[in-house]
C-alpha positions in Angstrom: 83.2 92.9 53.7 84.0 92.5 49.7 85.8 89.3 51.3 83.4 87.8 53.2 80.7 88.6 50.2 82.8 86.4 47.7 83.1 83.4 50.2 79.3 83.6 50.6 78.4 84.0 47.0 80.9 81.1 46.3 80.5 78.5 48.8 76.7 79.2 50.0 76.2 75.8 51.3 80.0 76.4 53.7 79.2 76.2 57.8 80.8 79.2 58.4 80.3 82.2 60.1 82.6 85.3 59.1 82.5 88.3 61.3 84.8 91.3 61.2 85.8 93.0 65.1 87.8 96.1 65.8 91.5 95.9 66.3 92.4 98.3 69.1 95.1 100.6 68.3 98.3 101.0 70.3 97.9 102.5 73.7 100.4 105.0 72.8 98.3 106.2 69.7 95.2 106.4 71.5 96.8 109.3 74.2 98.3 111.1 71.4 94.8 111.0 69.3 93.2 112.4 72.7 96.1 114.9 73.5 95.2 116.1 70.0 91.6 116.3 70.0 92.0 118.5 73.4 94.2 120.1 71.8 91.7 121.1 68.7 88.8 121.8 71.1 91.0 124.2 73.4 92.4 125.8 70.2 89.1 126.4 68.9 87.5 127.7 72.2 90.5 130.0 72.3 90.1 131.5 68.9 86.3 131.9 69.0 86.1 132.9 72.9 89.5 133.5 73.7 89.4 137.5 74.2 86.0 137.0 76.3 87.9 134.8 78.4 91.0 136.5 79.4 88.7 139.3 80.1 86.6 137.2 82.3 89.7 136.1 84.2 91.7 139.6 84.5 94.7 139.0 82.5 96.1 140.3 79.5 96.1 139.2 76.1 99.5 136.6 75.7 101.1 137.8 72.4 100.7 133.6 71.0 97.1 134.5 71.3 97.4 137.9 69.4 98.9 136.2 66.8 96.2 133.6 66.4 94.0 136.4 66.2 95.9 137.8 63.4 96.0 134.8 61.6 92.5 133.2 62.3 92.4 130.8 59.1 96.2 129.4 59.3 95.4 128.9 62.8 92.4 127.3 61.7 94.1 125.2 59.2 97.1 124.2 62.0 94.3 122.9 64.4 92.6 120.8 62.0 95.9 119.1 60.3 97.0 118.9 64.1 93.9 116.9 64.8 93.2 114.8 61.4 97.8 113.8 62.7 96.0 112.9 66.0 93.3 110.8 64.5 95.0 108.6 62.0 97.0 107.5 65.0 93.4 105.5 65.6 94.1 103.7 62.3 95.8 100.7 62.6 95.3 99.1 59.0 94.7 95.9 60.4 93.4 92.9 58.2 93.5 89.7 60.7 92.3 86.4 59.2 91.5 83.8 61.5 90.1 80.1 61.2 89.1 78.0 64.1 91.2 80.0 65.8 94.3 79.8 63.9 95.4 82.8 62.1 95.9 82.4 58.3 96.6 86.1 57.4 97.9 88.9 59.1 98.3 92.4 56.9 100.1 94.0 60.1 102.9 90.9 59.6 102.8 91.3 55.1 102.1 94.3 54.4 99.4 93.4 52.0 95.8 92.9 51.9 94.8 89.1 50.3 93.0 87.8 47.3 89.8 85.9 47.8 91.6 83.4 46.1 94.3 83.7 48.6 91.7 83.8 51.6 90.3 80.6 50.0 93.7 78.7 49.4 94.8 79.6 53.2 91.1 78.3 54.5 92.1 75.0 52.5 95.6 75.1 54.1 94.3 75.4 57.6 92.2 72.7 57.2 88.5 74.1 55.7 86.9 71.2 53.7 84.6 72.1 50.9 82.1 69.5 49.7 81.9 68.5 46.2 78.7 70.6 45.5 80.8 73.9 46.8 83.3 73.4 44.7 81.4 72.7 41.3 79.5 75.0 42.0 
């Protein structure tokens, strides 16, 4: 957004229309961000409910689940890292410039995030005209 406010504060008279869009993460992040959010609700369930509910089904304690009862805040702390792992996954750091179609930046392909300058000097590149008023201005 701090982009597309500089190229509207400095070329106001510019025909152009800038939009941002999600860029979907990698299928292979996306099941491991579910696994672990199933994984965080289960674990909570367990440790809030979980002696009610192997009551309720006629089994005995497991000793993983005695110890989580020992040990209710590292447990706690282990669900929650587990989870915030599974949701970063979702991040893709993704910065994709694009003009009529044509990309002129890509973050995933430098590493870097650009200048407005630099936004402005690949829009010239690419082929963006700006009239004389736009640019004395």
């Amino acid at each position: 957004m701090q982009i597309k406010n500089y190229i509207e504060r400095r070329y106001p008279d510019a025909d152009l229309v800038i939009y941002g869009s999600y860029y979907p993460p990698a299928y292979h992040s996306v099941v491991i961000s579910n696994f672990t959010t199933y994984l965080w609700y289960a674990g909570l369930a367990l440790l809030l409910c979980g002696e009610y509910f192997f009551k309720a089904i006629g089994i005995e304690e497991p000793d993983f689940y005695k110890k989580m009862k020992q040990n209710p805040y590292v447990t706690f702390l282990g669900l929650f890292m587990f989870n915030s792992f599974g949701n970063s996954m979702l991040s893709t750091g993704a910065f994709e410039v694009k003009f009529d179609g044509v990309e002129i930046f890509s973050k995933l392909k430098t590493g870097s995030v650009p200048s407005e300058e630099g936004i402005i000097n690949a829009m010239k590149q690419a082929g963006f005209t700006f009239t004389r008023n736009q640019i004395l201005g």
